[in-house]
Chimera marker file (.cmm) of the C-alpha trace (Angstrom):
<marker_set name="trace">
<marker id="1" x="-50.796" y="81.411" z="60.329" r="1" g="1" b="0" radius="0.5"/>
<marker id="2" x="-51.172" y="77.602" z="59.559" r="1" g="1" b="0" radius="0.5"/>
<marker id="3" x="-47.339" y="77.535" z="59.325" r="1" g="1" b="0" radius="0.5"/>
<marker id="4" x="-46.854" y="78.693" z="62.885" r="1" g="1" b="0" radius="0.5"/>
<marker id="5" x="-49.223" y="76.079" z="64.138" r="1" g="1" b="0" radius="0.5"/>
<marker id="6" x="-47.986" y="72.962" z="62.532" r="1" g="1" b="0" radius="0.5"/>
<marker id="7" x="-44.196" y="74.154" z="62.727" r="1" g="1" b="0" radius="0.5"/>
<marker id="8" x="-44.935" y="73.260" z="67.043" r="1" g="1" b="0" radius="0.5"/>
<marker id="9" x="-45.568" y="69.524" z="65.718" r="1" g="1" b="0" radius="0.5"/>
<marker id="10" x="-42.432" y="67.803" z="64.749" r="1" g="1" b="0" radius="0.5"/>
<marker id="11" x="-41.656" y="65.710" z="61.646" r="1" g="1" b="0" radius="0.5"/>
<marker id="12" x="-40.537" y="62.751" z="63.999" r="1" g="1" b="0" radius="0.5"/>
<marker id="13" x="-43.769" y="61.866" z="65.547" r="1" g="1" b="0" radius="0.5"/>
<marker id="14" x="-46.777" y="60.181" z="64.654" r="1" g="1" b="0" radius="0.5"/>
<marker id="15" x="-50.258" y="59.996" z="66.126" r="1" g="1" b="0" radius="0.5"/>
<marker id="16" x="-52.922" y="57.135" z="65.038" r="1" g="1" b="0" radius="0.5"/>
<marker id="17" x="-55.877" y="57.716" z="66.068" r="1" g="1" b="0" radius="0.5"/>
<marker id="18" x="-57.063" y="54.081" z="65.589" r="1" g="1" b="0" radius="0.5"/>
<marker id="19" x="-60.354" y="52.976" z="66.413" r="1" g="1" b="0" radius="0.5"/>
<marker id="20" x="-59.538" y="50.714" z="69.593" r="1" g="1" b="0" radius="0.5"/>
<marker id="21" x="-56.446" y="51.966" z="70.542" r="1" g="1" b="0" radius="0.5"/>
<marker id="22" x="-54.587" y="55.703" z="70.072" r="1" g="1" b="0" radius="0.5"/>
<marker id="23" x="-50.566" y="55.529" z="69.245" r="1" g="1" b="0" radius="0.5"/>
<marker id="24" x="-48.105" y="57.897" z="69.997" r="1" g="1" b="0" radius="0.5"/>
<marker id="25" x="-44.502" y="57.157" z="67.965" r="1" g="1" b="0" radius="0.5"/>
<marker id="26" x="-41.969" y="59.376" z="68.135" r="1" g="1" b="0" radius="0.5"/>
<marker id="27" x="-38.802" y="58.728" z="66.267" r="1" g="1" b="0" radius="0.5"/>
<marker id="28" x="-35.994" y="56.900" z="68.060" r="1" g="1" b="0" radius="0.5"/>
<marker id="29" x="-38.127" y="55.900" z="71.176" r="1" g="1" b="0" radius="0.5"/>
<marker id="30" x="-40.501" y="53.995" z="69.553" r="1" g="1" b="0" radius="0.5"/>
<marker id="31" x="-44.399" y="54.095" z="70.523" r="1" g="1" b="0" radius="0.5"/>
<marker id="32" x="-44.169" y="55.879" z="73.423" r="1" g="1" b="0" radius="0.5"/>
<marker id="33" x="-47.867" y="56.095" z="74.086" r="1" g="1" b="0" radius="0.5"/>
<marker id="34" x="-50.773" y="53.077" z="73.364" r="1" g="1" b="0" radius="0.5"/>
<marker id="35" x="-54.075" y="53.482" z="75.179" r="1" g="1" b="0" radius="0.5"/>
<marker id="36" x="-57.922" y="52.483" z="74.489" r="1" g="1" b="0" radius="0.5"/>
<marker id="37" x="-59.735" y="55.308" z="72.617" r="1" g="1" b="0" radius="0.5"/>
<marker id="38" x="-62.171" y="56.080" z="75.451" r="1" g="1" b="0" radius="0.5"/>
<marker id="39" x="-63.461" y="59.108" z="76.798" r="1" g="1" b="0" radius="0.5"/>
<marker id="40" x="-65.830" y="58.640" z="79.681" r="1" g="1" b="0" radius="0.5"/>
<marker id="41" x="-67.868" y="61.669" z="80.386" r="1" g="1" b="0" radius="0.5"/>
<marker id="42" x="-70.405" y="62.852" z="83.116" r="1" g="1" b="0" radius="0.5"/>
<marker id="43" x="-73.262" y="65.026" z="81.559" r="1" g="1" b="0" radius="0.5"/>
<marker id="44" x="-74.992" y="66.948" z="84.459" r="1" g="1" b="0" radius="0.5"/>
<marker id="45" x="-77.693" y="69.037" z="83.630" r="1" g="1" b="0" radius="0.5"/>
<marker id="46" x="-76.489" y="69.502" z="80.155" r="1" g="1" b="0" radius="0.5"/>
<marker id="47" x="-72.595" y="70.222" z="81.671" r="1" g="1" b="0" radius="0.5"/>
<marker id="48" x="-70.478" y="67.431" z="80.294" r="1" g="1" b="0" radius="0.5"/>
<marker id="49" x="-67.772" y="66.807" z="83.144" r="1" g="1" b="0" radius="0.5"/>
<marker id="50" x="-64.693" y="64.855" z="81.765" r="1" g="1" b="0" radius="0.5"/>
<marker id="51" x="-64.187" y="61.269" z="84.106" r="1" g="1" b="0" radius="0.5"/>
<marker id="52" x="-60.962" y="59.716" z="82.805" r="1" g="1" b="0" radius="0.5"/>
<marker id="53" x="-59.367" y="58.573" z="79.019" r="1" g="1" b="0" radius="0.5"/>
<marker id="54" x="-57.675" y="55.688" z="78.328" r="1" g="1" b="0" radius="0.5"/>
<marker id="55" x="-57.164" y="52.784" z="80.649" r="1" g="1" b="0" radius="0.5"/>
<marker id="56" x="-59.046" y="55.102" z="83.580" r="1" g="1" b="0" radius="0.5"/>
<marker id="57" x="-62.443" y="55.078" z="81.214" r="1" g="1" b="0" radius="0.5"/>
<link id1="1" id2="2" r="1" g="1" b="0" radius="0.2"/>
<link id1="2" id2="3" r="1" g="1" b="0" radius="0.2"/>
<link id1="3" id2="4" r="1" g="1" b="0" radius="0.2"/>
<link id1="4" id2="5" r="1" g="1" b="0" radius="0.2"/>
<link id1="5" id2="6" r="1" g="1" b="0" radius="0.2"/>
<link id1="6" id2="7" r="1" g="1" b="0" radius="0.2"/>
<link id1="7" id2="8" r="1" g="1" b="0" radius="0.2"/>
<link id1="8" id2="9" r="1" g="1" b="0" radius="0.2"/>
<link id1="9" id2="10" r="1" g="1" b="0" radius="0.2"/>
<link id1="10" id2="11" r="1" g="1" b="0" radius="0.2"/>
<link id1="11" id2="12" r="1" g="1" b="0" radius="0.2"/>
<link id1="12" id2="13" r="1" g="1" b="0" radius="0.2"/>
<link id1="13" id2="14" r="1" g="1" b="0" radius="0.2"/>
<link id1="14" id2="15" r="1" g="1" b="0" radius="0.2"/>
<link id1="15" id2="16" r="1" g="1" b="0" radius="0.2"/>
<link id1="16" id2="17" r="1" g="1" b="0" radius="0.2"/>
<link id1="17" id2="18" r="1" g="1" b="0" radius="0.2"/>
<link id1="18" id2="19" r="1" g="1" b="0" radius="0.2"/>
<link id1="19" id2="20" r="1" g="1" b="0" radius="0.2"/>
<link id1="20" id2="21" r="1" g="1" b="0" radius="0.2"/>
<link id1="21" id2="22" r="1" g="1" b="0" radius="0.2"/>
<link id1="22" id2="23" r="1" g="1" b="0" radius="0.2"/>
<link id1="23" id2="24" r="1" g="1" b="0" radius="0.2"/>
<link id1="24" id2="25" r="1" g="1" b="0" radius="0.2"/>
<link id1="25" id2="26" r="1" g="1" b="0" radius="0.2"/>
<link id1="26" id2="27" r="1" g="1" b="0" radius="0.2"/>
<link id1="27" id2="28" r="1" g="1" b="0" radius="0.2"/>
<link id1="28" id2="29" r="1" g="1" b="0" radius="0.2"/>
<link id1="29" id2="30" r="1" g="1" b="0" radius="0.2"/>
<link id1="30" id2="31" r="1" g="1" b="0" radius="0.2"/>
<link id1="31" id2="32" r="1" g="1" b="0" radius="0.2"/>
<link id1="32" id2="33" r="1" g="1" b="0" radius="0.2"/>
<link id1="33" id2="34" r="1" g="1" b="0" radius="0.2"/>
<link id1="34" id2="35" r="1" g="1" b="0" radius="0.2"/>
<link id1="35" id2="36" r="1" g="1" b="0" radius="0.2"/>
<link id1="36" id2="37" r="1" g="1" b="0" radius="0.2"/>
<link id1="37" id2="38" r="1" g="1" b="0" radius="0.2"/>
<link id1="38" id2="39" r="1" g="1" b="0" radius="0.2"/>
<link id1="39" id2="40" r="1" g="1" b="0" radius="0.2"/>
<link id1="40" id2="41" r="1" g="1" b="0" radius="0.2"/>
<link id1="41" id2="42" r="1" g="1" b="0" radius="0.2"/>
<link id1="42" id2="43" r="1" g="1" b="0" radius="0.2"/>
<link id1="43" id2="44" r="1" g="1" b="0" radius="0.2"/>
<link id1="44" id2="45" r="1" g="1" b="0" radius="0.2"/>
<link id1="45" id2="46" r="1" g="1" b="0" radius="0.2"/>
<link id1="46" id2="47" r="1" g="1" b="0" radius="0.2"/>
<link id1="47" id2="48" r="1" g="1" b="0" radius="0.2"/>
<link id1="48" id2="49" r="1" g="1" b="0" radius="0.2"/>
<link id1="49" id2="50" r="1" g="1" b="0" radius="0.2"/>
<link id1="50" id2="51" r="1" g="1" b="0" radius="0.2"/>
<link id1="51" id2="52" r="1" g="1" b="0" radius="0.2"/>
<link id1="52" id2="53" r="1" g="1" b="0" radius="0.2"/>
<link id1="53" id2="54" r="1" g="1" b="0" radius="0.2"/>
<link id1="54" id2="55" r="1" g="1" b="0" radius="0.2"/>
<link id1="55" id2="56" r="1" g="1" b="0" radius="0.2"/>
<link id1="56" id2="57" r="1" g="1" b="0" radius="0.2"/>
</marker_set>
């Protein structure tokens, strides 16, 4: 069962999941994705409500 789920990821990318900043790199493009690790979150009456990630946050 493990096998099926990391056979969808391919060998030709990377994620970094840095403390300031999150990195996408995927072979022959380059980083393709480089945005702040931010979440900003709304927490109504004990319902968190997802605002934005990244740059939005």
């Amino acid at each position: 069962m493990l096998d099926n789920f990391l056979g969808m990821f391919s060998a030709d990318m990377a994620i970094d999941l840095g403390t300031a900043n999150t990195l996408v790199y995927v072979k022959g493009r380059g980083i393709v994705l480089n945005e702040p690790s931010v979440v900003a979150i709304f927490n109504n009456s004990g319902r968190n409500q997802l605002l934005a990630v990244g740059d939005e946050a």
